[in-house]
N, C-alpha and C positions, 0 to 999 in steps of 0.2 A: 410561559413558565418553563423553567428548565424540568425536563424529564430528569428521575433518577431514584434510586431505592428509598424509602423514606417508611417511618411508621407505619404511616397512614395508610398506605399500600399494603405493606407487610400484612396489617390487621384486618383489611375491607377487602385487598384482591378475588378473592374465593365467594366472599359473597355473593348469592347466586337474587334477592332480595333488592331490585333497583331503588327501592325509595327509600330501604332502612339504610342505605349506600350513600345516600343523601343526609340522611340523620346525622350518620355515623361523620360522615363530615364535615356537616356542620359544627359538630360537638369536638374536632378534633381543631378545626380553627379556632373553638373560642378556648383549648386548653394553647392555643400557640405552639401548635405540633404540626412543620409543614407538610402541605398537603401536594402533595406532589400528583393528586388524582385526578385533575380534571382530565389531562393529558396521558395518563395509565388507566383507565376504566378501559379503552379503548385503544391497547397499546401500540406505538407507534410501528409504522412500516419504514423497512431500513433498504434501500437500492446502495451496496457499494459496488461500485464501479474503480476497476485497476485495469490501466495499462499497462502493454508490457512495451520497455525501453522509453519511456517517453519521458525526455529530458526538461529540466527547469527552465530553460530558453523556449518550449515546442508549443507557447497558446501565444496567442496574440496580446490579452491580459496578463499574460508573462516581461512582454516588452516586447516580443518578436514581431517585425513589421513586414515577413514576408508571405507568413502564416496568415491564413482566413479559416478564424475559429468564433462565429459568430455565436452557437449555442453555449459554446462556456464560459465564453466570456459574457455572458447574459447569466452563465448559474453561480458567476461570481458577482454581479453585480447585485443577485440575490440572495447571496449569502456570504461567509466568510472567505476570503482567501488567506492562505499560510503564505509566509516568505519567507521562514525557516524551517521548512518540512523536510525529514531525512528519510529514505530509504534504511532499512536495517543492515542491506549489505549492498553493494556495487552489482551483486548478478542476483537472477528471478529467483531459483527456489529459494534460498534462504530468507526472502522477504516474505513469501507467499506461506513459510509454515512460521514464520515470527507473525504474520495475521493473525495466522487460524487459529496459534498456541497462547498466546499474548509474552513467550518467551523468546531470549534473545539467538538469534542462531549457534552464538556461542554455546549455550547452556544446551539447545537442541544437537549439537554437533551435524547441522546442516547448515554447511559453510559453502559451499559452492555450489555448479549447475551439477544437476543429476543428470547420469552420472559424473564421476569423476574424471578425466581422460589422463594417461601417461604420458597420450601428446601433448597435453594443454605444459607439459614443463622444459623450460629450455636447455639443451643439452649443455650446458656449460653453468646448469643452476647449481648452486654449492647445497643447499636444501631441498629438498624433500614433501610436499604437500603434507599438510595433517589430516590423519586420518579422519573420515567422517560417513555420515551414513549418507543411503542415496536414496531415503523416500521416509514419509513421517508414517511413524508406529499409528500401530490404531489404538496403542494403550494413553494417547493424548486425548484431553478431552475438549473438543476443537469449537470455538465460537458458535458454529453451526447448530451442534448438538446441545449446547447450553441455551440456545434461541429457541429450537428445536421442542428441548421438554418443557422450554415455558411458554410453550402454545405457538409456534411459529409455524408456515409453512415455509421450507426451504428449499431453495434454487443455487443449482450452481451449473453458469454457463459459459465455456470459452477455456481458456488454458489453466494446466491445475500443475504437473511438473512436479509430482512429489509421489510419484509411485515407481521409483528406479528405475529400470530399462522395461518396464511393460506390462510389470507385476498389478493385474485389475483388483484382484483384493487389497488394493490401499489407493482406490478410486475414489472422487465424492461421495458416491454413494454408500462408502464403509465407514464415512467423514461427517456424519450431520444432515447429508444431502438428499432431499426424497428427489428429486429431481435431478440429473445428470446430463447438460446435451454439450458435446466438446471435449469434456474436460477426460486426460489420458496421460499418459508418460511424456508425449510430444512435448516439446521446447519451443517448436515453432510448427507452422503446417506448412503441409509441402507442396501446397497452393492456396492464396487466397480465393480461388473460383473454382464453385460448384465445376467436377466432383473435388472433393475434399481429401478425401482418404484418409479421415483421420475416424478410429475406429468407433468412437463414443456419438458421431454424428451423421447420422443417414441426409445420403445427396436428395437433395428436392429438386432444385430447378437449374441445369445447365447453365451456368455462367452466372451463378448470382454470388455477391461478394460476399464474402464472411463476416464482416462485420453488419449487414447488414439481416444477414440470416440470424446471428444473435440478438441484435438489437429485435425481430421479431416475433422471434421464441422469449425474448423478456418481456413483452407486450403479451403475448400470449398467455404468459405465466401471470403476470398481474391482474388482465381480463379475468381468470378464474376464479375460483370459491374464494368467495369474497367474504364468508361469516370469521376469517379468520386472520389475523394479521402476516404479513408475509416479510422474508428477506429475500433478496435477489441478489447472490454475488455474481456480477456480471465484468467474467474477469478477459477481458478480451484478447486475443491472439495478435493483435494489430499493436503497435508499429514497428511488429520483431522483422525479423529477414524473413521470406524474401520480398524484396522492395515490389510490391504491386498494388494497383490501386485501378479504378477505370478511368476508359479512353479518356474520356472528358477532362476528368480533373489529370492526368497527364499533358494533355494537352497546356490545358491552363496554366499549369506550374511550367513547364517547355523550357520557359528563358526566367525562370527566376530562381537564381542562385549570388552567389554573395552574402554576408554579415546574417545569419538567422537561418539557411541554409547550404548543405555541403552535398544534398543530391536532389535535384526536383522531382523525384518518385517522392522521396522523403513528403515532403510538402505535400504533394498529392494526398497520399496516403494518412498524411495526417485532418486534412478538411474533411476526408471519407470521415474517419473517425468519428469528427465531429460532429459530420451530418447523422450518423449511427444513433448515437449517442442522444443528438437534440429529439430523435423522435423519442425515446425512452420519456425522456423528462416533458415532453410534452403529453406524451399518454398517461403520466403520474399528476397533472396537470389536471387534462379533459377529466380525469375517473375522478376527480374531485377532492382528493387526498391528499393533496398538497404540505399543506401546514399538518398533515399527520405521516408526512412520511420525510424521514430521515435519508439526504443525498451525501458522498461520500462521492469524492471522484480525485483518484491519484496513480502513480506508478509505481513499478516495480524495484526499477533503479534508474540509474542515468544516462542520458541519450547513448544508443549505441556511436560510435566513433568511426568518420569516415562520411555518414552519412546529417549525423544531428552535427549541428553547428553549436556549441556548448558556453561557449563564449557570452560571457567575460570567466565563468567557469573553468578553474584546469581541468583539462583532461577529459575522461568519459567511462563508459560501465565499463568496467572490470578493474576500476582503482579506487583506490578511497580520497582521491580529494576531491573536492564539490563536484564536479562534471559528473562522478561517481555514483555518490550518495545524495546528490540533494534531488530533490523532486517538486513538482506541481503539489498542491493538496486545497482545494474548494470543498466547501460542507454549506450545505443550504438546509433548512426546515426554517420557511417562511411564519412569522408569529413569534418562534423561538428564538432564534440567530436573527442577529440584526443584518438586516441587507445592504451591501456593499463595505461590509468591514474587512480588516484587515486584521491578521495576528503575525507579529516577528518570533514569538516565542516558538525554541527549538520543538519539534516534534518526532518519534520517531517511530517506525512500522508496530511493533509490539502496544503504541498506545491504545489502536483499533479494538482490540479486543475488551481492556476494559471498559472503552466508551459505548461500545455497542452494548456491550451489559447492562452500565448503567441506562441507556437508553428506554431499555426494555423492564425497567426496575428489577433485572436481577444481581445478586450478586456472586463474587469469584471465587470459588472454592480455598479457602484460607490456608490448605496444607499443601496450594499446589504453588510454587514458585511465579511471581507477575513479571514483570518487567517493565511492564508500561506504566504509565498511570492516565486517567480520564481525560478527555480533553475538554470536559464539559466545562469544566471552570474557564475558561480560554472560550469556548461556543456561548456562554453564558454572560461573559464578561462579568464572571462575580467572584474572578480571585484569580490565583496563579496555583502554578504547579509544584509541589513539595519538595522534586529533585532540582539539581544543580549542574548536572552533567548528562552528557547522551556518549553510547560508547562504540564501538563498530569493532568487528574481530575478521581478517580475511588471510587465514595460513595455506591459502590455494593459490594456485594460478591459473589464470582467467583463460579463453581457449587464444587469446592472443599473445599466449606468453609476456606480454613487454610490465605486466604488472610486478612490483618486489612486495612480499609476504609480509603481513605487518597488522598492526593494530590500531585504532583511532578513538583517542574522545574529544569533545568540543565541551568547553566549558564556561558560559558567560560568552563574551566576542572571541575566546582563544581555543584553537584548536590544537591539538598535536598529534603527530604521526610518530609511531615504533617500527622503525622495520627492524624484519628477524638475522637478516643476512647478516650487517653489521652492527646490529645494536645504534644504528645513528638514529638522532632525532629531528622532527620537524617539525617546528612551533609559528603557528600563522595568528596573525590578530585577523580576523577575518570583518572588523568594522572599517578595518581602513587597507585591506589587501584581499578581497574577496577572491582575485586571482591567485593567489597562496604561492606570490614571487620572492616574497622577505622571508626568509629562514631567518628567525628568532632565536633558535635555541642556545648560538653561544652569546646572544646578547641578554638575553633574561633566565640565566642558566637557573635561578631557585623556581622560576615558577616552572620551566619546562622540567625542574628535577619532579616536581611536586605533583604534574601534572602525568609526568613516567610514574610515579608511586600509586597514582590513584588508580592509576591503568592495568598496571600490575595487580592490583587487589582484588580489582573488578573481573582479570582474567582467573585467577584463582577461585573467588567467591561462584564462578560460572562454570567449572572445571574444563575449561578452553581447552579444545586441543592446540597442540602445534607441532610446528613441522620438525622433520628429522635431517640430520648430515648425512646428507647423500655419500652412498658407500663409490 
């Protein structure tokens, strides 16, 4: 039975009284008021798991044939996989507080990496970066903290990228998080191997990888007090720069490159991943909680470029066409989600929040702005989603400069790109040109007009920044 807010919860949750709880719903089935309780008496455990950079080409269950991703491709084959999952934006922070907020980076005016750099723009840019902030206020009231006061214990472990250049007062810990190991200003670490140096993580063991020491501190966190339901955002630092991985699987990957990958660290580094990762899901396994715990396993943005191979995909992180913003996205809770299904319907970062809500039977504070909406109807297979378009805002440039400043919505199979430079447009049918090589625009000029108006409204309705003419 689909978890989610319902009467019946609303009126029996507090009940302290196990057998009048039982009364109570029995009496609530036979007025035909569902009962959403057997699966909230005992409210579910949520493990989301995010990588950072890890592109829609990078699992083996993706189609990539050079990759050995044996755990996820086992926690898709028990649960759902997406094929149209988007990233909120092409780079990490603004996906990571469109999680936390369930709003769009536009709306947060966290449009790019924190910070912002002056070098990230190319000296011959005619425009200007839009202004934005470089770490999420604490006056947000972030997924965690709504988990949080309706009984959660909470974990946050691995990269967090939303506290400016260093500022610890806007750490996990000021975010929802009783628990903090990793998470800091960092972007990326400045080693995969013990020592670490990164300040939120005390070295253990000489030469032990990071993902690994995560994956153990998340076992750890789960072993414990168990009277209480838990969340684990296990948000890992892997498979950002620098390219490392151990000897072994180095080795291994050595001579595998062509079609799926463009560096054999890459590859390496991503079966480490995997291996990380399979233990978690196996200890959520062994402890018994399986069908009561809620799995969640996706990225940031899109393969970084140079090293992920993104293909058939254009491009890579720090653009907005697919290479950019599409991503991985698996969701397992065996019992609930049917195993081995599949959804094509779009998805996009900001939806996380209200599903983990509904998850947990609570709900969204009605005066604060959503963006997303549940995914449960889609995990459920008992209906679709009420929007018709997903939308992408990015008036930065990426620290590669070769990005142009611009705005995106996809809508049904059509997508369109605005850039700011020249006002041109880019209109892809993306069911029959997923590589986004047909520019439509001067061929179906009312729908790309119609699809620039909606765009516009949506930048307005969000009060977007954007960029300035450089002086």
């Amino acid at each position: 039975m689909r978890k989610g807010s319902c009467l019946a919860v609303e009126l029996v949750k507090d009940l302290k009284n196990h057998w009048l709880q039982v009364v109570l719903g029995f009496m609530f089935c036979g007025l035909g008021i569902p009962l959403c309780w057997a699966t909230t008496t005992e409210k579910p455990n949520i493990v989301f798991i995010l990588i950072d950079d890890l592109g829609w080409m990078d699992l083996a269950c993706q189609g990539n044939t050079l990759v050995e991703t044996p755990h996820l491709d086992r926690l898709a084959d028990q649960g759902m996989r997406f094929t149209n999952a988007y990233a909120a934006a092409p780079v990490c922070s603004p996906t990571r507080a469109a999680i936390l907020t369930g709003q769009a980076p536009a709306r947060l005016r966290i449009t790019n990496h924190i910070p912002d750099h002056p070098r990230f723009t190319p000296s011959d840019a005619q425009l200007a970066s839009a202004e934005m902030k470089d770490r999420l206020n604490l006056d947000y009231v972030t997924i965690a903290e709504h988990l949080q006061e309706g009984g959660y214990r909470t974990a946050f472990l691995g990269k967090w990228h939303l506290a400016g250049r260093g500022d610890a007062a806007f750490y996990p810990e000021h975010q929802g998080f009783e628990l903090n190991i990793g998470g800091c200003a960092f972007g990326g670490p400045p080693t995969f191997f013990d020592p670490y140096r990164i300040p939120t993580l005390e070295n253990r063991r000489a030469g032990e990888y990071l993902p690994d020491r995560l994956a153990a501190e998340a076992i750890r966190f789960m072993r414990s007090d168990r009277q209480q339901p838990f969340v684990l955002f296990l948000w890992n630092y892997t498979v950002h720069w620098p390219m490392e991985a151990p000897e072994a699987l180095l080795e291994k990957y050595a001579e595998r490159t062509g079609p799926g990958l463009n560096d054999t660290r890459y590859g390496a580094m991503i079966e480490a991943m995997d291996s990380s990762i399979g233990r978690v899901i196996a200890e959520v396994d062994a402890l018994g909680i399986a069908e009561n715990t809620l799995i969640v396993f996706t990225s940031d943005n899109g393969g970084f470029g140079g090293v992920a191979d993104n293909r058939p995909l254009r491009e890579a992180k720090g653009h907005l066409y697919e290479g950019g913003i599409r991503v991985p996205l698996i969701v397992r809770q065996p019992g609930t989600i049917e195993a081995g299904s599949e959804c094509a319907e779009p998805t996009i970062s900001m939806d996380f929040f209200p599903t983990l809500l509904e998850t947990a039977a609570l709900l969204p504070d009605p005066e604060v702005p959503l963006d997303g909406e549940s995914l449960w109807p889609l995990l459920s297979q008992e209906g679709k989603l009420k929007r018709d378009a997903i939308y992408f805002h990015y008036p930065n440039y990426a620290w590669h400069q070769s990005n142009r400043l611009g705005s995106a919505i996809r809508a049904g199979d059509y997508k369109l790109i605005e850039r700011f430079d020249d006002r041109s447009l880019e209109l892809y049918n993306l069911s029959e040109d997923l590589s986004e090589r047909h520019n439509l625009a001067n061929s179906l000029t009312e729908k790309a007009s119609e699809m620039q108006q909606r765009l516009a409204a949506w930048r307005a309705e969000t009060n977007a920044a954007m960029p300035t003419v450089r002086n």
